[in-house]
TORDO-428791 format. One line per field, with one value per residue (C-alpha): residue in one letter; chain; x, y, z. Coordinates in nm, 4 decimals, padded with zeros to 6 digits. Example, Ala and Ser with C-alpha at 12.3 -4.5 7.8 and 13.67 -1.06 7.14 Angstrom:
TORDO-428791
type: a | s $
mol: A | A $
xx: 01.2300 | 01.3670 $
yy: -00.4500 | -00.1060 $
zz: 00.7800 | 00.7140 $
***
This chain:
TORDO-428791
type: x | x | x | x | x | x | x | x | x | x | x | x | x | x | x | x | x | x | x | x | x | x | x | x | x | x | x | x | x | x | x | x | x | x | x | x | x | x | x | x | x | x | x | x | x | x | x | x | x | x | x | x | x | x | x | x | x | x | x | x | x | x | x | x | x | x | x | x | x | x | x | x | x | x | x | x | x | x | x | x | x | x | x | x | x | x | x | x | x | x | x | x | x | x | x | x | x | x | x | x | x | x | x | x | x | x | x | x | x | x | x | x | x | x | x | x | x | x | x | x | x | x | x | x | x | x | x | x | x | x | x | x | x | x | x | x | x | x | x | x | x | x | x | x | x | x | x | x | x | x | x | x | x | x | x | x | x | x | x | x | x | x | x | x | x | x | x | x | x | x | x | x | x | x | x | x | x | x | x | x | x | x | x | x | x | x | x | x | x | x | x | x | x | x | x | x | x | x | x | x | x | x | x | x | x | x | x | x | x | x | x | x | x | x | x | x | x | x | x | x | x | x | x | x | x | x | x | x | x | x | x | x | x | x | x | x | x | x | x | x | x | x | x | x | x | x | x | x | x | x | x | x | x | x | x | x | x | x | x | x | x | x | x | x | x | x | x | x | x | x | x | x | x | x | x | x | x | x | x | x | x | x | x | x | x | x | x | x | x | x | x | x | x | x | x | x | x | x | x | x | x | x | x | x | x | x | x | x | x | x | x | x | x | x | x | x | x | x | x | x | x | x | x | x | x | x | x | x | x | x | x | x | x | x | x | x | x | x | x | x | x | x | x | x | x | x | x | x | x | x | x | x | x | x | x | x | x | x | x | x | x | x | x | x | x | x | x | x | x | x | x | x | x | x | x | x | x | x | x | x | x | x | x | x | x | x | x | x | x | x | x | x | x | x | x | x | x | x | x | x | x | x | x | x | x | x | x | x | x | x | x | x | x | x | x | x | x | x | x | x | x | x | x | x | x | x | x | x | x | x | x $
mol: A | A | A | A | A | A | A | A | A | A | A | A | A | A | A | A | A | A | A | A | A | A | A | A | A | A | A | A | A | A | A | A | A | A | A | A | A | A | A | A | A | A | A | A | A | A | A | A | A | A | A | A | A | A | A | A | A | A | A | A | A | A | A | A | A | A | A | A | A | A | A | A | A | A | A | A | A | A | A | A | A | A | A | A | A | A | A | A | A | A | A | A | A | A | A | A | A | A | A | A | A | A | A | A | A | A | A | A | A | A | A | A | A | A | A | A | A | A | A | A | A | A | A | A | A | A | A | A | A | A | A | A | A | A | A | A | A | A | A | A | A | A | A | A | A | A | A | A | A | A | A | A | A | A | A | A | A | A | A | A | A | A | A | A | A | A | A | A | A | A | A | A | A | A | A | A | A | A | A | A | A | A | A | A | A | A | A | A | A | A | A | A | A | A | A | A | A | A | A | A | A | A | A | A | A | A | A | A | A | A | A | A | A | A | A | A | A | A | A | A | A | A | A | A | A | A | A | A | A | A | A | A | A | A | A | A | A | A | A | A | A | A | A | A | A | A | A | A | A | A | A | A | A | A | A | A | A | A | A | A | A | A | A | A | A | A | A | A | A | A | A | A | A | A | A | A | A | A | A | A | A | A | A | A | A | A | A | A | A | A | A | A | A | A | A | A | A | A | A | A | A | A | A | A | A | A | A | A | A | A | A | A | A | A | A | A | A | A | A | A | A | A | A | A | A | A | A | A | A | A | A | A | A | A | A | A | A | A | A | A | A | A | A | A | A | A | A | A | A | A | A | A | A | A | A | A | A | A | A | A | A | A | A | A | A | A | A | A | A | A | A | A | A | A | A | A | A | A | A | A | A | A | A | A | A | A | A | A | A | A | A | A | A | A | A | A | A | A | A | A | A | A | A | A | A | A | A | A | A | A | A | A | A | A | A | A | A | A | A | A | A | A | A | A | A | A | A | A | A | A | A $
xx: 03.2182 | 02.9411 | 02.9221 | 03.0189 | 03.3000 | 03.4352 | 03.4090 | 03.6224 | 03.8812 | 03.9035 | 03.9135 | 04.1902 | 04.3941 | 04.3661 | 04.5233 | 04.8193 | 04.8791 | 04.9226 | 05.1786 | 05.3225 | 05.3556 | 05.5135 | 05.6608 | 06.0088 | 06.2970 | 06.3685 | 06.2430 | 06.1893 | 05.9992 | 05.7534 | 05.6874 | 05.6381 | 05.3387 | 05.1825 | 05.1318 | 04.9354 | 04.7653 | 04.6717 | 04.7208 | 04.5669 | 04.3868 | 04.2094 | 04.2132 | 04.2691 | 04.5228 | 04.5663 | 04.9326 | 05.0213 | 04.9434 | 05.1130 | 05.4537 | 05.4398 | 05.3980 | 05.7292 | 05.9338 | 05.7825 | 05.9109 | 06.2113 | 06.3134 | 06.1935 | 06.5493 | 06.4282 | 06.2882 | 06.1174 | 05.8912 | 05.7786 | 05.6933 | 05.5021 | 05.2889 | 05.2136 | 05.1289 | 04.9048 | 04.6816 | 04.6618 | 04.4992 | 04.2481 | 04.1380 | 04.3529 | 04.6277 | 04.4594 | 04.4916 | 04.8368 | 04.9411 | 04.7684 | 04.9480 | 05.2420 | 05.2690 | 05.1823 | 05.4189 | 05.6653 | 05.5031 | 05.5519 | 05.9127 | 05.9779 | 05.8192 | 06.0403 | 06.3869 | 06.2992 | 06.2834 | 06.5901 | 06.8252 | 06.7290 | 06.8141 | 07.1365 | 07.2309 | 07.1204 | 07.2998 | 07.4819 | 07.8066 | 07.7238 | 07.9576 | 07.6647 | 07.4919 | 07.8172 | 07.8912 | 07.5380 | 07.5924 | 07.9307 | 07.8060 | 07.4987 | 07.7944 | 07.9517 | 07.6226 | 07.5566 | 07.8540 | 07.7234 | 07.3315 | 07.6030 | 07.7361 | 07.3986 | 07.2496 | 07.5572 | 07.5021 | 07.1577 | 07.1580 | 07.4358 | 07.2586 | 06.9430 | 07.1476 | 07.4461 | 07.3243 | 07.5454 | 07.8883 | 07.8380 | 07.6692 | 07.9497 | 08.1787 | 07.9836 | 07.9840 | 08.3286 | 08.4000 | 08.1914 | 08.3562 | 08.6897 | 08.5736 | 08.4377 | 08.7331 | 09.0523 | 08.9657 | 08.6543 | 08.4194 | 08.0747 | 07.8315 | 07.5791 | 07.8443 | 07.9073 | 07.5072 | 07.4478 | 07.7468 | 07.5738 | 07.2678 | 07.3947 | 07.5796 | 07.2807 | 07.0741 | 07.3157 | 07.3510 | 07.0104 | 06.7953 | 06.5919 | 06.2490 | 06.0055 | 05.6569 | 05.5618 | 05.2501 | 05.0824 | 04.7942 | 04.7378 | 04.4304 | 04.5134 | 04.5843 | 04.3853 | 04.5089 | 04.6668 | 04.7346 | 05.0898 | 04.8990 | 04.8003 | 05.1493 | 05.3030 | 05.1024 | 05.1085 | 05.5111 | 05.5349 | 05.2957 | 05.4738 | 05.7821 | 05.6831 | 05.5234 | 05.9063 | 06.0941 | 05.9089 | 06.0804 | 06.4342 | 06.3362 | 06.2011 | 06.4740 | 06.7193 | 06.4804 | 06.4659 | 06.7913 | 07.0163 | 07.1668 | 07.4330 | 07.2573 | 07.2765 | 06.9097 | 06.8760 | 07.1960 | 07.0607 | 06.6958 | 06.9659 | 07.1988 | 06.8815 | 06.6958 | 06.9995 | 06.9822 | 06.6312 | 06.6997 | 06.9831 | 07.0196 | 06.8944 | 06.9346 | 06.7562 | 06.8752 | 07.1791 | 07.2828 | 07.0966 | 07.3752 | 07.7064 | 07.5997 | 07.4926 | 07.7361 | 08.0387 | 07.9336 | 07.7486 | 08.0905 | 08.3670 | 08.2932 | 07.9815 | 08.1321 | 07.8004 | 07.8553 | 08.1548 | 08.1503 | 08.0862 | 07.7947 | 07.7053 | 07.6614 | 07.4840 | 07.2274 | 07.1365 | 07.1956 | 06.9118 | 06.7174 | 06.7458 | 06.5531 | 06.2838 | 05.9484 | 05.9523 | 06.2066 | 06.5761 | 06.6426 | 06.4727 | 06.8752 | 06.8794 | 06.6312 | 06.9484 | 07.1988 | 06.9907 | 06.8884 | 07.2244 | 07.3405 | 07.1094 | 07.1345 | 07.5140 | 07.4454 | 07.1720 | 07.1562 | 06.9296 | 06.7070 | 06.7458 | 06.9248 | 06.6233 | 06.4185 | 06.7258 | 06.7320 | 06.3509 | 06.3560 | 06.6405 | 06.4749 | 06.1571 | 06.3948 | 06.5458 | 06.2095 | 06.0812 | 06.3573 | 06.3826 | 05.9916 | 05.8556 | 06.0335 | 05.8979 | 05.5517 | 05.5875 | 05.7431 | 05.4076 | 05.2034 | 05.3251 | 05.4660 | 05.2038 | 04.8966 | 05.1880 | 05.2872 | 05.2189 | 05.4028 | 05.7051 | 05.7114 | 05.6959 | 06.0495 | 06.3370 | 06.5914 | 06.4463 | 06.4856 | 06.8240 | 06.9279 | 06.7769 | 06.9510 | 07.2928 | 07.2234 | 07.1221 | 07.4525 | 07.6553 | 07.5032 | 07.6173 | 07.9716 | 07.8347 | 07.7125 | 08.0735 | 08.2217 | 07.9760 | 08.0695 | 08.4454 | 08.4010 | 08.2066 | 08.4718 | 08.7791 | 08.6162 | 08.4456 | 08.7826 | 09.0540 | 09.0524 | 09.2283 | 09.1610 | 09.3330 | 09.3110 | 09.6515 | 09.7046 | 09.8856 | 09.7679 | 09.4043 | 09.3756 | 09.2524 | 09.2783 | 09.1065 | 09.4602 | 09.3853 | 09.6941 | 09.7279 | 09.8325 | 09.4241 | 09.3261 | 09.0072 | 09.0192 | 08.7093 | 08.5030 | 08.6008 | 08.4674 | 08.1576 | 08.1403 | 08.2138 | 07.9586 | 07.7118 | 07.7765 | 07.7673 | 07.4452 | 07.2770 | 07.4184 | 07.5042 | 07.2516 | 06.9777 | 06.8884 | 06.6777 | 06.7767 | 06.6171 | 06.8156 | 07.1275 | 07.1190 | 06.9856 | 07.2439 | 07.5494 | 07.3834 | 07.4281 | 07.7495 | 07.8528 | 07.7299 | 07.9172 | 08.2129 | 08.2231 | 08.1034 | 08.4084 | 08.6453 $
yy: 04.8250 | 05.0459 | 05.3042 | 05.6414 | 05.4073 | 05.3568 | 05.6781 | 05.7977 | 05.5475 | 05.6691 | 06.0059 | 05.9028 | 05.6944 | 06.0123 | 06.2416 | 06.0286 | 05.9323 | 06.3361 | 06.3131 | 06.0890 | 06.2604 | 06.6128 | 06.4730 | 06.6378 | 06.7777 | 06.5190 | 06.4588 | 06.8526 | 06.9164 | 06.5892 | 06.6368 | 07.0178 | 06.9076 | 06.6266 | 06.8962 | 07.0758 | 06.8381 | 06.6461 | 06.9064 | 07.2268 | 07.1190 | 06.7896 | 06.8365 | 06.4397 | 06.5593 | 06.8996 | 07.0397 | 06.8943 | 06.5672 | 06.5669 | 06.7178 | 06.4459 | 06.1829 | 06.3106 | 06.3144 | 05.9661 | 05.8699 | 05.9815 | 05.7447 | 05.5076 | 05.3397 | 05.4151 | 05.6616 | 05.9079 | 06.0567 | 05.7105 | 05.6237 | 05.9534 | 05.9127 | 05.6018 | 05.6827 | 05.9748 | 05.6742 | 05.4874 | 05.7155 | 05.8019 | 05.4494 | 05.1819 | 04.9242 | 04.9629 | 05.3314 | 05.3024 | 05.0615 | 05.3050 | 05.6145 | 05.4332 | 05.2319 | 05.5729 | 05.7459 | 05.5578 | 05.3691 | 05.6733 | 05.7329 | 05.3996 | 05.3202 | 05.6843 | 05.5054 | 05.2231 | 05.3255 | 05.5473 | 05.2773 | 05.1230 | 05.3692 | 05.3913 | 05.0616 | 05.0212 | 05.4293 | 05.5302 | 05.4874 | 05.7120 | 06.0318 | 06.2488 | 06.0978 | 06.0431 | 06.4180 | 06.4869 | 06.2621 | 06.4270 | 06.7416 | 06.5865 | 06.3983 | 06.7310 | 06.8845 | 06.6014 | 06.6569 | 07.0180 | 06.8647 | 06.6194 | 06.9314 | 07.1128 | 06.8644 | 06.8301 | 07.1486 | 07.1472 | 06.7672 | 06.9948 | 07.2948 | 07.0933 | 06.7994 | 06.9748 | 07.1638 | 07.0173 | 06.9650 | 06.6186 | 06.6053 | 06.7698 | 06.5262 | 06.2207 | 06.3651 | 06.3983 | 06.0885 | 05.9059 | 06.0606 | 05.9282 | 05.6052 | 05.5735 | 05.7356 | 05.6391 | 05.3095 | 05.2038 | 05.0683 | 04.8827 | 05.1431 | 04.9740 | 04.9599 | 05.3640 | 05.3845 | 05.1861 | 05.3405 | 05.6951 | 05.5653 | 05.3855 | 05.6998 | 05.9081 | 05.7002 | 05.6765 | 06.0545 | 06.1847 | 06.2318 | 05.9735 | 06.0078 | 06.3038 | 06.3766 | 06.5166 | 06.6713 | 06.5522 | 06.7611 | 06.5352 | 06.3425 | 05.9551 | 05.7242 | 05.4076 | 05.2216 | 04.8389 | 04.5793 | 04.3761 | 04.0809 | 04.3127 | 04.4245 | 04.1072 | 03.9370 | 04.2701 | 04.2346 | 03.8242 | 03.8793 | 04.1602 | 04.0365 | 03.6933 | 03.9223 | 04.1296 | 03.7886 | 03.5417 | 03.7446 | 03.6358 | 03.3040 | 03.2147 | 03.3631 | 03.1638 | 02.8469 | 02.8981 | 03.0244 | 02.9390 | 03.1556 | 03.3184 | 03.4167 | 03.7815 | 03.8224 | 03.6727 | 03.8786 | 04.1717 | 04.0847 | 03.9917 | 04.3207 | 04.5689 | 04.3993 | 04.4099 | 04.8222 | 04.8722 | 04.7756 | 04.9459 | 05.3250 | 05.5552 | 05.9317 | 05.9986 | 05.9074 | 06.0515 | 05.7993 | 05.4872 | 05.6233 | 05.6493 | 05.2723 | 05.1359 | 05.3367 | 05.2112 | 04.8556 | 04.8142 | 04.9702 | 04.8489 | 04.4941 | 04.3459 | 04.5577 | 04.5557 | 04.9008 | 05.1617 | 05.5017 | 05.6998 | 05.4958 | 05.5834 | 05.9075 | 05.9118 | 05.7065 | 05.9590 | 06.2133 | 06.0294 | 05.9960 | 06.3611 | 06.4275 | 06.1759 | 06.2431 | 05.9958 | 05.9465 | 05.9742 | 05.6318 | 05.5335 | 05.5419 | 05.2014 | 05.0729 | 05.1710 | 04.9535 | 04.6474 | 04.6756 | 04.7048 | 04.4525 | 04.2255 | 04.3262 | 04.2404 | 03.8736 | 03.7767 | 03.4336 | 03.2431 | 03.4903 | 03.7796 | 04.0948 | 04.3399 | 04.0735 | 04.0463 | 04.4100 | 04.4100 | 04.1896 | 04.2985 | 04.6670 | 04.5110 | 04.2611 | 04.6003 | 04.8175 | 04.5094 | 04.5012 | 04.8649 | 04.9772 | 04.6666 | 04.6958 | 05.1037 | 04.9734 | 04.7115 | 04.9526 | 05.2338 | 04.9499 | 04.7755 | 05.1320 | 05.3792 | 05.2882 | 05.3673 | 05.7214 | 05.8656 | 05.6423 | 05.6521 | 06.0613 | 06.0664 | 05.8228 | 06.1105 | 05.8309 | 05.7681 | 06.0860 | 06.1291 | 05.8149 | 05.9204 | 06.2982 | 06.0629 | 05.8854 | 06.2139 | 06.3966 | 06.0587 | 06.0939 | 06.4277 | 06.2486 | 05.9834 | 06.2484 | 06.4284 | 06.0772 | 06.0006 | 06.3919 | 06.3217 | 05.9909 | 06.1207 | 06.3907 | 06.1889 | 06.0193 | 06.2519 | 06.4907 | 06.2164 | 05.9251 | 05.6662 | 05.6222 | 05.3749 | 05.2908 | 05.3740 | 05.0970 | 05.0414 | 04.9106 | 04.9421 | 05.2737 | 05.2276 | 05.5851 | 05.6610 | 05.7627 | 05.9373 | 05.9527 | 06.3556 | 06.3388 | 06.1980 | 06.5385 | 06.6489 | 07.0719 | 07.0988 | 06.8426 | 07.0762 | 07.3603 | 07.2322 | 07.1067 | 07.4159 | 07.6299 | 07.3810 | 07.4616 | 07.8685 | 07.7749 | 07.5618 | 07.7718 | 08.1174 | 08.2120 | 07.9923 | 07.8161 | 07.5166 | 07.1752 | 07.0897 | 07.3509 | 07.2979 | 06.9623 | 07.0639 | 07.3249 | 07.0588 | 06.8296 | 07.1515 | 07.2836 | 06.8657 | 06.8880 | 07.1759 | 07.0747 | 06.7648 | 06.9669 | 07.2257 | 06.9412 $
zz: 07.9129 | 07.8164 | 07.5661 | 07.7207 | 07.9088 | 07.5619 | 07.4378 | 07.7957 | 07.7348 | 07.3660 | 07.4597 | 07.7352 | 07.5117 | 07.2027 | 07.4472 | 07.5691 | 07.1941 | 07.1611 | 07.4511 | 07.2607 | 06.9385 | 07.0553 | 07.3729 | 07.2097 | 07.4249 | 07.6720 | 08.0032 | 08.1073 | 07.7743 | 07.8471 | 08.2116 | 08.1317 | 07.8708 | 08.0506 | 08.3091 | 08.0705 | 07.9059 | 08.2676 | 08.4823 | 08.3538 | 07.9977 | 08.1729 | 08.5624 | 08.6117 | 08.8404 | 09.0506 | 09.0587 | 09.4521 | 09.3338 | 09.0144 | 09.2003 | 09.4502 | 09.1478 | 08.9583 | 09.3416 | 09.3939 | 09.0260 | 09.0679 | 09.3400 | 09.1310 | 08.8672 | 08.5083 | 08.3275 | 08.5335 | 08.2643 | 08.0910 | 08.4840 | 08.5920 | 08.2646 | 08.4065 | 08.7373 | 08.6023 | 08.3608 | 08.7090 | 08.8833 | 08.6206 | 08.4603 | 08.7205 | 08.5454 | 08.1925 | 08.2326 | 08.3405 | 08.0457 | 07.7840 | 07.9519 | 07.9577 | 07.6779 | 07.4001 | 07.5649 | 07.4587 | 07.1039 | 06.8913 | 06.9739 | 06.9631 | 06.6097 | 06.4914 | 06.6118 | 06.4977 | 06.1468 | 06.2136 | 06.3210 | 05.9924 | 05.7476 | 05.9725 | 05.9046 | 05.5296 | 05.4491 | 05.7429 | 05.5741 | 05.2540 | 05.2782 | 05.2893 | 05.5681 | 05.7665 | 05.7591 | 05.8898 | 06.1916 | 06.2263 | 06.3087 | 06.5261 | 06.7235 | 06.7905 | 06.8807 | 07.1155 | 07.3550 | 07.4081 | 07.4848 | 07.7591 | 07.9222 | 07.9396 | 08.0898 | 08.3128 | 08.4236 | 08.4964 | 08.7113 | 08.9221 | 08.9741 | 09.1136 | 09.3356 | 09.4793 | 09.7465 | 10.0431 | 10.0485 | 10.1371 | 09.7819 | 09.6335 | 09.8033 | 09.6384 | 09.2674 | 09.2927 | 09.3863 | 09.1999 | 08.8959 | 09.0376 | 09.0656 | 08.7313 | 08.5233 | 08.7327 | 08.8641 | 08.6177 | 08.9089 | 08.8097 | 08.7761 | 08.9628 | 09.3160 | 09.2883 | 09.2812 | 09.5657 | 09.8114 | 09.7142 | 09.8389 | 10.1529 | 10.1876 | 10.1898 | 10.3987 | 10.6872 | 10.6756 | 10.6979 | 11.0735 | 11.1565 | 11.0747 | 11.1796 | 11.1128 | 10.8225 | 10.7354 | 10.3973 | 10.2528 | 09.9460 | 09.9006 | 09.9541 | 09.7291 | 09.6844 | 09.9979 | 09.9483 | 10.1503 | 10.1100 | 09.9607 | 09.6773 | 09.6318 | 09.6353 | 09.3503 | 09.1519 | 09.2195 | 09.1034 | 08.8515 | 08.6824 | 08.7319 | 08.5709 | 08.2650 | 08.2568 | 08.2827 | 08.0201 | 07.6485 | 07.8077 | 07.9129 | 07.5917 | 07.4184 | 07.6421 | 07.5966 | 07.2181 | 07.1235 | 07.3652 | 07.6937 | 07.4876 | 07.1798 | 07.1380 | 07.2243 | 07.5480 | 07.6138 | 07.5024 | 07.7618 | 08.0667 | 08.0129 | 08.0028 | 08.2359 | 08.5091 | 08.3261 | 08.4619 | 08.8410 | 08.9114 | 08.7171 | 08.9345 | 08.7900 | 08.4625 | 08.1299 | 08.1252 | 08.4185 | 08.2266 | 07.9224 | 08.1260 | 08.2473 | 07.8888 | 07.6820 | 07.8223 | 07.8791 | 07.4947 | 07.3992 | 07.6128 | 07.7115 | 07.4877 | 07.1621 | 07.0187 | 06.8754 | 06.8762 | 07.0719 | 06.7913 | 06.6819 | 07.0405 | 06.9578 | 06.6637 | 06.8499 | 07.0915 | 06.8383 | 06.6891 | 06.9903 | 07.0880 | 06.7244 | 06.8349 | 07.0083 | 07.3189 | 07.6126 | 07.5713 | 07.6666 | 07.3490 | 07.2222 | 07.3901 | 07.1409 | 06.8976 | 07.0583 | 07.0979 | 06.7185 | 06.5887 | 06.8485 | 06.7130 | 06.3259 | 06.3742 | 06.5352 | 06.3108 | 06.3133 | 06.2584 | 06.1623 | 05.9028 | 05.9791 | 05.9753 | 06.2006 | 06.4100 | 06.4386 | 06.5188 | 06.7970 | 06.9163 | 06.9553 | 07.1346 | 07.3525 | 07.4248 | 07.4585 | 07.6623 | 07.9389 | 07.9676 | 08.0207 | 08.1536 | 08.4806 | 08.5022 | 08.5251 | 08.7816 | 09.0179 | 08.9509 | 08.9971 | 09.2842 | 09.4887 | 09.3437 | 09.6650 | 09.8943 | 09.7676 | 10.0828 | 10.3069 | 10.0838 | 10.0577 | 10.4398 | 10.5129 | 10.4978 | 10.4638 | 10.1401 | 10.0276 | 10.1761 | 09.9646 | 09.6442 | 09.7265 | 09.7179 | 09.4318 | 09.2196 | 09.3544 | 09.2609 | 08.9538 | 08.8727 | 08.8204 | 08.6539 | 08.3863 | 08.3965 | 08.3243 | 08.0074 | 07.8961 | 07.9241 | 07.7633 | 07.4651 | 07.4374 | 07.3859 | 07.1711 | 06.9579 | 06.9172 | 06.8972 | 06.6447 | 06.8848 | 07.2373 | 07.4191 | 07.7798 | 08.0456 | 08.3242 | 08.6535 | 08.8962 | 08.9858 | 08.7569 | 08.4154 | 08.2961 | 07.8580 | 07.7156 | 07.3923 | 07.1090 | 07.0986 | 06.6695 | 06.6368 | 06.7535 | 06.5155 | 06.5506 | 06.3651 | 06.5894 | 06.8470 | 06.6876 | 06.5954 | 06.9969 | 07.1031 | 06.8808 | 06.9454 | 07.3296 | 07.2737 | 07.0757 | 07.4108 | 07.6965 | 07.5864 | 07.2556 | 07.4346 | 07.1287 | 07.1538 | 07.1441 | 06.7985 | 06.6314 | 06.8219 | 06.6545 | 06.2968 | 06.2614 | 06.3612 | 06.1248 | 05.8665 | 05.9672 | 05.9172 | 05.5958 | 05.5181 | 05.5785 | 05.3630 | 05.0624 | 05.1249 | 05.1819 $
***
């Protein structure tokens, strides 16, 4: 590579660390400053391409963001662009949760710093219902859509359905619904064209590159060590949440929670309390649950290294999969933005997800106002039952100020969360 190549790349590489760094706010905040950084500070893109990369990324299962950074390093500089891009997007984030979930596990249980996350848990349920809000406002525009977020949400919290069925029905759903195809115009410039040779060894070859962490760990430690579950459950994760990262939480949540028990619900929350706080996307909170997963299950190694590679097994199986699919779909943007079914089925997964969100919102809820939530059964329902005498009035306060703060006052997210972390504080200190 010669010199002024170098100096490009470096220059490249500088300004996707700086995405990295201040990429605060979740995934509005990010994609809002990559398209200033690439859009209007370095022209690598022009604004028609760089709205047809976040539609194409968002029918993509994942992170949207982490993927659209991505796709915007492939177009400049090919794969290597597309790994830098992608890979400091996440790194900084990654290395700031990391050291979070440590201090969480070494001093999360000193009063002081348990009052602070009490008020950040309150806080969080508001950021839940925002965000609620603002999935709905952009995905229900039929009735049909309305339809599907409702009863996704009923399949979810009366009859506790995998995750992964409701998102596939939405989609079918979707699909069978919309016109068959019609022309569409496309004014874009092409992509760089590829021929189905191309995509199938870019497919095998990053699949093999996504697969070998969990063999090995199966290989070396054995199919049920907590590691190679940890690569199997975020790997299965990656293929199949559709929606954001608030629909990658209402799948991981309950099932880290419910049926692995690798961490409680409000430990939940205080890891995307954490992650809200963090540069980076919001699915870094998964990084959280595989390092306390791990930290809990240390054998044979140490807790802290447990922890560690626990957090990259986790990292590993949850960004891994994000660049296959830029690398193996991105030549056929195009093509894939003029199939309507496609869009119809992505339009029914987003509206599905809408009560996916409303499930992970009621779910926080119980938990974060009542001290005991058990579960309510006959027959197929399976219906959260909270005991009413757990009630906690000032959680609900704190939720509820939190949500003024967010949706009436307009205050940012940032402070939202500092001042429940404060008004947490205060509490203990009256008590």
């Amino acid at each position: 590579m010669e010199g002024r190549d170098k100096q490009r790349l470096a220059a490249f590489a500088a300004a996707w660390l700086r995405i990295g760094l201040l990429g605060f706010g979740g995934p509005a905040g990010q994609i809002a400053l990559m398209h200033r950084v690439v859009v209007e500070e370095q022209r690598w893109l022009d604004d028609k391409r760089y709205l047809a990369a976040l539609n194409f990324c968002m029918l993509l299962p994942g992170p949207e963001a982490q993927q659209l950074a991505t796709y915007c390093g492939w177009v400049r500089h090919g794969v290597l662009g597309g790994l830098i891009a992608g890979g400091l997007f996440v790194l900084p984030g990654a290395l700031v949760m990391l050291a979070l979930a440590t201090l969480y596990v070494l001093h999360g249980d000193m009063p002081l710093v348990a009052a602070l996350f009490y008020g950040i848990k309150a806080a969080v349920l508001a950021v839940v219902i925002e965000a609620l809000l603002r999935v709905a406002r952009r995905a229900l525009t039929h009735r049909l859509h309305w339809l599907l977020a409702g009863l996704a949400f009923l399949a979810l919290f009366l009859f506790a359905l995998p995750f992964p069925l409701v998102i596939v029905v939405a989609g079918l759903i979707g699909w069978a619904t919309t016109p068959a195809p019609t022309a569409t115009t496309g004014d874009l410039e092409p992509t760089p064209a590829a021929g189905g040779r191309h995509t199938l060894v870019t497919t095998l070859l990053c699949g093999v590159i996504w697969a070998m962490p969990v063999l090995l760990a199966a290989r070396l430690l054995g199919p049920d060590h907590v590691l190679t579950e940890i690569g199997l459950f975020f790997s299965r994760m990656a293929v199949v949440t559709f929606g954001g990262a608030y629909a990658v939480l209402a799948y991981v949540a309950q099932a880290a929670v419910n049926e692995h028990h690798w961490l409680t619900a409000a430990e939940m929350l205080d890891g995307l309390g954490l992650a809200e706080t963090t540069p980076g996307p919001l699915v870094l909170v998964l990084q959280f649950v595989g390092f306390l997963a791990a930290w809990r299950e240390a054998a044979p190694f140490t807790p802290w290294l447990a922890g560690l590679l626990g957090a990259v097994m986790t990292l590993w199986a949850t960004f891994a999969p994000s660049f296959l699919w830029i690398f193996a779909a991105a030549p056929h943007l195009e093509r894939l933005r003029r199939m309507p079914r496609l869009q119809g089925a992505l339009a029914g997964i987003t509206a599905a997800v809408v009560g996916v969100i409303l499930n992970l919102g009621l779910w926080f809820a119980l938990h974060l106002l009542f001290g005991d939530v058990g579960t309510w059964r006959v027959g197929p329902l399976q219906v959260a039952a909270p005991t009413l005498s757990t009630f906690d009035p000032k959680a609900a306060v704190l939720a509820a100020l939190a949500g003024l703060a967010l949706l009436r006052w307009r205050v940012g997210l940032l402070p939202t969360l500092a001042g429940g972390a404060m008004a947490g504080l205060a509490l203990h200190l009256l008590a």
